[in-house]
C-alpha positions in Angstrom: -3.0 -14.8 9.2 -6.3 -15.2 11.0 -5.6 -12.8 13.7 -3.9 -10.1 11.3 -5.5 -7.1 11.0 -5.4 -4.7 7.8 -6.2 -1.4 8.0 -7.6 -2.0 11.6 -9.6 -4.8 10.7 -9.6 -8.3 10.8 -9.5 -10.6 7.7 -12.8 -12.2 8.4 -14.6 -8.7 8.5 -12.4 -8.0 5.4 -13.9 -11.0 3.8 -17.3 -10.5 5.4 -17.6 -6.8 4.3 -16.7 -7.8 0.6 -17.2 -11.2 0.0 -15.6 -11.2 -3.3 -12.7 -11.3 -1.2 -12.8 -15.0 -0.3 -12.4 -15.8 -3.9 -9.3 -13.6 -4.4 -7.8 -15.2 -1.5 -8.8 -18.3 -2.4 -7.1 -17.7 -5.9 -10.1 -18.3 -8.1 -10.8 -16.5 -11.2 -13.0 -13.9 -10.5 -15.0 -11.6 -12.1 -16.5 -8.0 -10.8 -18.7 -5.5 -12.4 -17.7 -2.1 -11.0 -20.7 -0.4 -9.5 -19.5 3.2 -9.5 -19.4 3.5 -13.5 -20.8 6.8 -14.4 -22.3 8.0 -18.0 -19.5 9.8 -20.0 -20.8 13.1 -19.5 -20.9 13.2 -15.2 -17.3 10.7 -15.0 -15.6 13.4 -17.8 -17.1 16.6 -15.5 -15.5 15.0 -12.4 -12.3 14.4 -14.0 -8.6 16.5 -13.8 -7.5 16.1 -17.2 -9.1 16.3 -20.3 -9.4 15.7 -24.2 -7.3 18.7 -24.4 -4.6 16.5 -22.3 -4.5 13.3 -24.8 -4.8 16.0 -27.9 -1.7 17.6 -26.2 0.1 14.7 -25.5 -0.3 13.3 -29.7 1.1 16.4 -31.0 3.9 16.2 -28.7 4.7 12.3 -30.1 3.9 13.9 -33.6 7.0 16.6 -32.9 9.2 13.4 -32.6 8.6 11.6 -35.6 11.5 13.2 -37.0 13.4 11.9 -34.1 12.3 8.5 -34.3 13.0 8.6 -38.3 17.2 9.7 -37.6 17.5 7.7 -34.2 15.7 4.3 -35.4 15.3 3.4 -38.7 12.9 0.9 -38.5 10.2 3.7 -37.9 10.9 5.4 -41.3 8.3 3.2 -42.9 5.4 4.7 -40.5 6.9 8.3 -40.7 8.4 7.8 -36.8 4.7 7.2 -35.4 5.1 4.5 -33.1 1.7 2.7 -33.7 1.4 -1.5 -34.2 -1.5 -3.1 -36.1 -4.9 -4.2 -35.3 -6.0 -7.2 -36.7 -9.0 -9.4 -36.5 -8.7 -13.1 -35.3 -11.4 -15.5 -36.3 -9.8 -18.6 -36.2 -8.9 -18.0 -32.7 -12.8 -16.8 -31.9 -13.7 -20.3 -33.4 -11.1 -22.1 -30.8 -12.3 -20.7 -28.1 -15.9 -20.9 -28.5 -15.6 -24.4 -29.9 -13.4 -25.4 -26.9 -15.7 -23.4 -24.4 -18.6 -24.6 -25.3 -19.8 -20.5 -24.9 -19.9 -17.8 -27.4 -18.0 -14.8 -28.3 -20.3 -12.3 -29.6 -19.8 -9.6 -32.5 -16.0 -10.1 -33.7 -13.3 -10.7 -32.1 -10.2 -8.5 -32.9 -6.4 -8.0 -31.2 -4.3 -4.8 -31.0 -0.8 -5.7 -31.2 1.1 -3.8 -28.9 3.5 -6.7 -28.9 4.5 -5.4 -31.8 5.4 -2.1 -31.5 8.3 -0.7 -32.1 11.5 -0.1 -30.1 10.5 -2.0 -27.1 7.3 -4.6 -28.3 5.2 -4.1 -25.4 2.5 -1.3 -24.6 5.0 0.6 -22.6 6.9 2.0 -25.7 3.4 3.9 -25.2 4.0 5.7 -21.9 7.6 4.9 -21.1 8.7 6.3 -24.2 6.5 9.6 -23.7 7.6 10.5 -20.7 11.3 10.2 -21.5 10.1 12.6 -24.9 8.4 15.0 -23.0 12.1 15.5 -20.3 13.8 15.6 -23.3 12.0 18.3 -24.8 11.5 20.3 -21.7 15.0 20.1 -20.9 15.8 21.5 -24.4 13.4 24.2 -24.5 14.6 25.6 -21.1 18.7 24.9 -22.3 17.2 27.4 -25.5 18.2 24.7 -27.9 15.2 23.8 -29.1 12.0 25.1 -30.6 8.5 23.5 -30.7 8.6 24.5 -34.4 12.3 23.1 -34.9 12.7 19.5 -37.1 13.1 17.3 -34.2 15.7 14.7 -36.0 18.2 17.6 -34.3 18.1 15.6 -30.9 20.5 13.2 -32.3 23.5 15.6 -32.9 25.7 16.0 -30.7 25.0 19.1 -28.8 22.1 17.6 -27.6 23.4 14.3 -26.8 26.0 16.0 -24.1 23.0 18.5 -22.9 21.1 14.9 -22.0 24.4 13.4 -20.8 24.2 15.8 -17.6 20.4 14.3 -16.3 19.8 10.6 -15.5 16.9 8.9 -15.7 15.6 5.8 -13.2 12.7 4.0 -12.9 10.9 0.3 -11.2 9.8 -1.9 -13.4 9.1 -6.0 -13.9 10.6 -5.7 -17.2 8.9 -4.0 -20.0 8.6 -0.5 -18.7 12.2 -1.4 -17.8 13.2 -1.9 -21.6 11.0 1.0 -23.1 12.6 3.8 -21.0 16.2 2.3 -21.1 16.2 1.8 -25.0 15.3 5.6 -25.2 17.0 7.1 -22.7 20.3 5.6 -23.4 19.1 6.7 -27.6 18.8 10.1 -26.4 22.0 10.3 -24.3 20.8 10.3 -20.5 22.5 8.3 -17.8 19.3 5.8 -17.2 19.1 2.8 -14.2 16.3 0.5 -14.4 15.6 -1.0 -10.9 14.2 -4.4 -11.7 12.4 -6.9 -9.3 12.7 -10.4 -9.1 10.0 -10.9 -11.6 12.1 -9.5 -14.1 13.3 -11.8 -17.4 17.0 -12.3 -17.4 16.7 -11.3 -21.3 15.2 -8.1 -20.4 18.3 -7.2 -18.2 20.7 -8.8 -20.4 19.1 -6.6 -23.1 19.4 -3.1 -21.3 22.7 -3.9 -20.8 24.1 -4.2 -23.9 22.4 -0.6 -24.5 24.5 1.1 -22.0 21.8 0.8 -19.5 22.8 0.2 -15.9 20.0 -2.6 -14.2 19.8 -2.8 -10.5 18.4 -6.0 -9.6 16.7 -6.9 -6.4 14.7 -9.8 -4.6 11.8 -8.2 -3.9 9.1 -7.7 -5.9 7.4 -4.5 -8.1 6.5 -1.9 -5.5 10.1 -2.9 -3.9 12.1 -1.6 -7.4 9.5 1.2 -7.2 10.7 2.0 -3.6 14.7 2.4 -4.6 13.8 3.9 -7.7 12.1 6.9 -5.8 14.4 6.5 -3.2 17.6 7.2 -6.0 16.3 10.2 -7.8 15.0 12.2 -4.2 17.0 15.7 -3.6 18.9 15.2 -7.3 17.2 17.5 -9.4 19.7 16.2 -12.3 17.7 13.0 -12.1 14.0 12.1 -13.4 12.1 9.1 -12.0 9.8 7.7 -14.3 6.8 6.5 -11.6 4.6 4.2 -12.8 2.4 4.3 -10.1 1.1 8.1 -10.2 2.3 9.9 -13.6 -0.1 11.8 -14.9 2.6 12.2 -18.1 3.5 8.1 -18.4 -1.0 8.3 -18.2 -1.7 10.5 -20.9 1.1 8.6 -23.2 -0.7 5.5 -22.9 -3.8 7.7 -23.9 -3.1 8.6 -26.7 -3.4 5.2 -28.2 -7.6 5.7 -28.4 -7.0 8.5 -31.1 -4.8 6.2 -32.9 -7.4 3.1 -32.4 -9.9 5.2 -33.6 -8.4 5.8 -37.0 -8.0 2.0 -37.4 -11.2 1.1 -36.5 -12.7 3.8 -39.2 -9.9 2.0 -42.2 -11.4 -1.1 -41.0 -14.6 0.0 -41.4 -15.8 -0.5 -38.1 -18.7 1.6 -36.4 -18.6 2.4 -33.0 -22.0 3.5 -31.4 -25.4 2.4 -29.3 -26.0 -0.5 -31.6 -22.2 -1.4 -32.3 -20.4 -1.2 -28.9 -16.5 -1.7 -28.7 -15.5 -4.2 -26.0 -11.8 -3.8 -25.1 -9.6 -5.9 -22.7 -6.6 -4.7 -21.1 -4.0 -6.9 -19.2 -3.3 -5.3 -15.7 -0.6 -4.7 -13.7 0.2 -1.3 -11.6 -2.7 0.2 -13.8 -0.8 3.1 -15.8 -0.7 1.5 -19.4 -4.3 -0.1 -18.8 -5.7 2.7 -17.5 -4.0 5.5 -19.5 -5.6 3.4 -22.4 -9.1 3.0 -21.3 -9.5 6.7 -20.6 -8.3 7.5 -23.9 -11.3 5.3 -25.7 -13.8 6.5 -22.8 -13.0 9.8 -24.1 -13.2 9.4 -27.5 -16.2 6.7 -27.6 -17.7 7.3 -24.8 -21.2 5.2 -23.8 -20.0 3.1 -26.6 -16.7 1.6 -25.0 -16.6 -1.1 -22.4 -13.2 -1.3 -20.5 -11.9 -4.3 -18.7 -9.2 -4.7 -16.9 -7.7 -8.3 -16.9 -5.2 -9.9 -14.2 -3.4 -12.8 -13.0 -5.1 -14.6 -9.7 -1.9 -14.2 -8.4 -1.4 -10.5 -8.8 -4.7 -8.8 -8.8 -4.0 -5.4 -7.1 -6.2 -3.5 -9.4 -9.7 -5.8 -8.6 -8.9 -6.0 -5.1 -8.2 -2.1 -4.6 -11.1 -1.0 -6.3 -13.8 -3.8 -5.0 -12.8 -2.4 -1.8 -12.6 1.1 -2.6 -9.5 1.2 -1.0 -7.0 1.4 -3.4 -3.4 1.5 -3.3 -3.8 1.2 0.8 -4.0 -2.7 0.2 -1.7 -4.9 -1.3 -2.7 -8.3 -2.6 0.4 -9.9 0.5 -2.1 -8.4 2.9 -4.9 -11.3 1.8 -2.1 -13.7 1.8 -1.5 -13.8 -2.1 2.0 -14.5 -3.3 1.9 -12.2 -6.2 4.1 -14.7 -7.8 2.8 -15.6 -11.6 4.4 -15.8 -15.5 2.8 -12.9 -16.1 6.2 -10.6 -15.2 4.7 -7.7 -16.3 1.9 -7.8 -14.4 3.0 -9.0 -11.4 2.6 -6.3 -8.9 0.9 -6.4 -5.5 -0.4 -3.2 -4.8 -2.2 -1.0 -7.5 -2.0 2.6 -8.7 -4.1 4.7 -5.7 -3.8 7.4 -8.9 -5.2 5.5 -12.0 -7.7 3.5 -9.2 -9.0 6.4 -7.8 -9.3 8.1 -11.5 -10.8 5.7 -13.6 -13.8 4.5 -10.9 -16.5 6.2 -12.9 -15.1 5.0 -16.2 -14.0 1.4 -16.1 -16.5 -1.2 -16.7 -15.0 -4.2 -14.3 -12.0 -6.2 -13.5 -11.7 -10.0 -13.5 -8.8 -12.5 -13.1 -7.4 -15.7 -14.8 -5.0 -18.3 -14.0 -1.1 -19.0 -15.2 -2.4 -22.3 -16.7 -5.5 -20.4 -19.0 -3.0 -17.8 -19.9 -0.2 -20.2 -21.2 -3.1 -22.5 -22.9 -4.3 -19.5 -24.9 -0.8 -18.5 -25.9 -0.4 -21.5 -27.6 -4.0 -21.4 -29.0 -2.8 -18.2 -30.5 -0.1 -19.7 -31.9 -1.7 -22.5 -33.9 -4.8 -20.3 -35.1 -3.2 -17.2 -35.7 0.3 -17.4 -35.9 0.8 -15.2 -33.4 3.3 -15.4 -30.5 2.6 -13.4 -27.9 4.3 -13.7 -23.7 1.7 -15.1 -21.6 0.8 -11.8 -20.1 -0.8 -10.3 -23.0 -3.2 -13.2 -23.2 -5.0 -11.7 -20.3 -7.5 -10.1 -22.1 -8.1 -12.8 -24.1 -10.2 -14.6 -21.3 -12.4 -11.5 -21.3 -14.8 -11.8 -24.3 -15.5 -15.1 -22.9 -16.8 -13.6 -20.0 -19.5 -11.7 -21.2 -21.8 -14.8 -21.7 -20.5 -17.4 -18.7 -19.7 -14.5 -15.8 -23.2 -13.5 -13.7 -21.3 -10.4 -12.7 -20.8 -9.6 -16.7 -24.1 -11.0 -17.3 -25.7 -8.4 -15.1 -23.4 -5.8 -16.7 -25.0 -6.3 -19.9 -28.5 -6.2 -18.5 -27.7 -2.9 -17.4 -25.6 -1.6 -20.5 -28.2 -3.1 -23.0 -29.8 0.3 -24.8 -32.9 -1.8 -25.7 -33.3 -4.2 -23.0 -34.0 -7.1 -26.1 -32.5 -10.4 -25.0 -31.5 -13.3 -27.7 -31.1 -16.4 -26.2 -28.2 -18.4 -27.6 -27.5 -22.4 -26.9 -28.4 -24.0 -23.9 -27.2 -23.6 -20.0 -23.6 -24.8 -19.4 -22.5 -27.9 -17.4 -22.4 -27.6 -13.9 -23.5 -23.9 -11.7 -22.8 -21.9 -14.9 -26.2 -19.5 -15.8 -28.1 -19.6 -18.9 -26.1 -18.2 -22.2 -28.3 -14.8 -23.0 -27.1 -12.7 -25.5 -28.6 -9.1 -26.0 -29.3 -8.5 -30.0 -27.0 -5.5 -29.6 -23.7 -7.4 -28.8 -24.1 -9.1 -32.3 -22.8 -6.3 -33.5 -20.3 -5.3 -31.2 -16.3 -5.2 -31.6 -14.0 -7.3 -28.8 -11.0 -6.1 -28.7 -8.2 -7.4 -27.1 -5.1 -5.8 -26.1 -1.7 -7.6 -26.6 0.6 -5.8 -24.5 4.0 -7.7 -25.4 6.2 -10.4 -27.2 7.9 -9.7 -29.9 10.7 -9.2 -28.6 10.5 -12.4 -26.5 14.2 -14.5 -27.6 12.9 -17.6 -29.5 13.9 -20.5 -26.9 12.0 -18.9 -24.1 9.0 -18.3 -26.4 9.2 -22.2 -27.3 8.8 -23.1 -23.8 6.3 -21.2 -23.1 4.4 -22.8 -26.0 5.2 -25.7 -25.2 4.3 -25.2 -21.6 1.0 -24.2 -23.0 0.0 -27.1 -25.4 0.8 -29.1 -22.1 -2.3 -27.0 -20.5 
């Protein structure tokens, strides 16, 4: 490994260069504040797509609602918006800091996407656009279909044999999997779901029994990417859904900040200077993370903070943007397995598209173990009586961070509007800084983003409770 070179360099001028790198390598939760984060106005001027984009986008999943109404009836009760609830969690806040020794400032709430309907995982976001939006272009051009039409028409049958001619594929680690078969097999498209070896055996089992066909291989993520691609070249009766650069699967995810925003308003949360909003996404190939926190960086500009949160296993996001490099590393080259619970967010080389996009917006990246994210799923449990899989306890680790992380620390310093410090407790144990709070982030939001779960069969969820009061 010594003499490997990456990129045509070794790994000690690798590690030299960025020395954040011997920490990755090492496997040791990390934390890194990004140093390219712009103000809102100079990161939105230098961006390709727009508010205009995301507005574009919610109209389009607004057409559907009708759909959704007619082809699943457990969305009649919303109107066939897909949205899942936001709800605060103090009893877990009180765990944590109690167990940490370290507080979470402001309050600390959790968006549910575990919850959402159809496929319980954020990817019903983006997954499920994308197969909307080649369903609808495929209609308009067959001159079935108007924009102005009641959209609950897709489930008749003409439609249904127009679909019947296109298939669908796509790479996933599971959840994107699930989203994109559940609707593409609703809407009538032949749909295969290349799945890697992270891949739960209830997630194929699952697609299955919906008509979908699931190609399974040893490899990992960018592998079922790979054959995915490979399937759906020259066949222009054949989509590939690709996680990795869609600018369509991005703007899906997006559209989740205009829905947030609603939320946060019934709630009767402000979001400004003096009242920041703190979010934490879980991380994998970057799409649903990044799709998410452009959304809420367009809508709430200066006032958002967006984290990305990974596995130490799998952290192709941190590593490809410390570096500047991007997708042209993989996490394999440092000598990382990219082997963790965390299925969905096991993938080894990141998104060059969302990586290279969201520099000027995103705030930082940091990583956390297998054990921390199976201990805080069972923390979950007991406080909240919430079940989530251990992936979307990612972000949980986050607001922690903020007060016990120098490279978060120092993010504050700089974000603080009114460079006014509040000292809270005393220094931790061991090489751990001072705990200084800013009197702004006492009225900030945290936010963290469950990405799935519910859908998670009840045995395996037991065990990986279980597995997590052992923690």
């Amino acid at each position: 490994m010594q003499n490997k070179e990456i990129l045509g360099k070794s790994l000690e001028s690798w590690k030299q260069e960025f020395p954040i790198l011997k920490d990755l390598a090492a496997l040791k939760e990390t934390a890194w504040r990004n140093p390219d984060k712009r103000p809102i106005q100079e990161a939105a001027a230098g961006c390709p797509l727009t508010m205009a984009d995301v507005e574009d986008a919610s109209r389009r999943l607004d057409r559907f609602a009708a759909f959704f109404q007619a082809a699943f009836p457990e969305t009649a009760a919303s109107g066939g918006i897909l949205e899942s609830p936001l709800q605060e969690i103090p009893s877990m806040k009180a765990a944590l800091e109690q167990e940490q020794a370290c507080p979470i400032p402001g309050r600390l709430w959790i968006k549910l996407d575990s919850h959402l309907p159809i496929s319980g995982s954020i990817k019903a976001r983006g997954g499920i656009y994308e197969v909307l939006k080649t369903a609808e272009d495929i209609a308009l051009e067959a001159g079935l279909l108007q924009l102005q039409d009641d959209y609950s028409i897709l489930t008749t049958k003409p439609f249904q044999e127009l679909f019947s001619r296109y298939s669908i594929c796509v790479g996933s680690t599971g959840n994107l999997g699930l989203s994109i078969g559940i609707i593409s097999a609703k809407l009538g498209f032949r749909v295969t779901v290349h799945m890697s070896s992270d891949a739960r055996q209830w997630k194929k089992e699952l697609l299955r029994s919906k008509g979908v066909t699931v190609r399974e291989y040893d490899s990992d993520y960018s592998a079922a990417v790979a054959q995915g691609r490979k399937a759906a070249e020259g066949n222009p009766y054949c989509h590939f859904v690709d996680d990795e650069n869609s600018r369509t699967l991005f703007l899906g995810y997006s559209v989740a900040a205009l829905r947030l925003k609603k939320q946060l308003e019934e709630n009767r949360i402000i979001v400004d200077e003096e009242h920041p909003l703190f979010v934490y996404l879980p991380c994998g190939v970057g799409g649903g993370p990044g799709g998410v926190a452009f959304g809420l960086k367009l809508v709430f500009g200066d006032h958002a903070h967006c984290f990305f949160a990974e596995p130490t296993h799998s952290c192709c996001m941190l590593l490809g943007m410390a570096t500047g490099e991007n997708s042209r590393l993989s996490v394999q080259d440092f000598g990382i397995d990219n082997r963790t619970v965390a299925d969905g967010l096991a993938v080894g080389r990141a998104s060059g598209f969302v990586g290279s996009l969201m520099r000027p917006f995103i705030s930082g990246c940091y990583t956390l173990s297998d054990q921390r994210m199976y201990h805080m799923l069972s923390q979950l449990a007991d406080t909240e009586g919430l079940y989530l899989e251990p992936s979307a306890l990612a972000g949980m680790y986050g607001p922690l961070l903020l007060t016990r992380s120098p490279a978060f620390q120092e993010y504050i310093r700089q974000s603080d509007p009114d460079r006014k410090y509040l000292s809270q407790g005393s220094p931790n144990q061991g090489d751990q800084p001072q705990q200084t709070t800013p009197t702004w982030l006492s009225d900030s939001t945290q936010l963290v983003w469950a990405t799935g779960g519910s859908m998670v069969p009840q045995q395996e969820m037991e065990a990986y409770y279980q597995k997590g009061k052992a923690c």
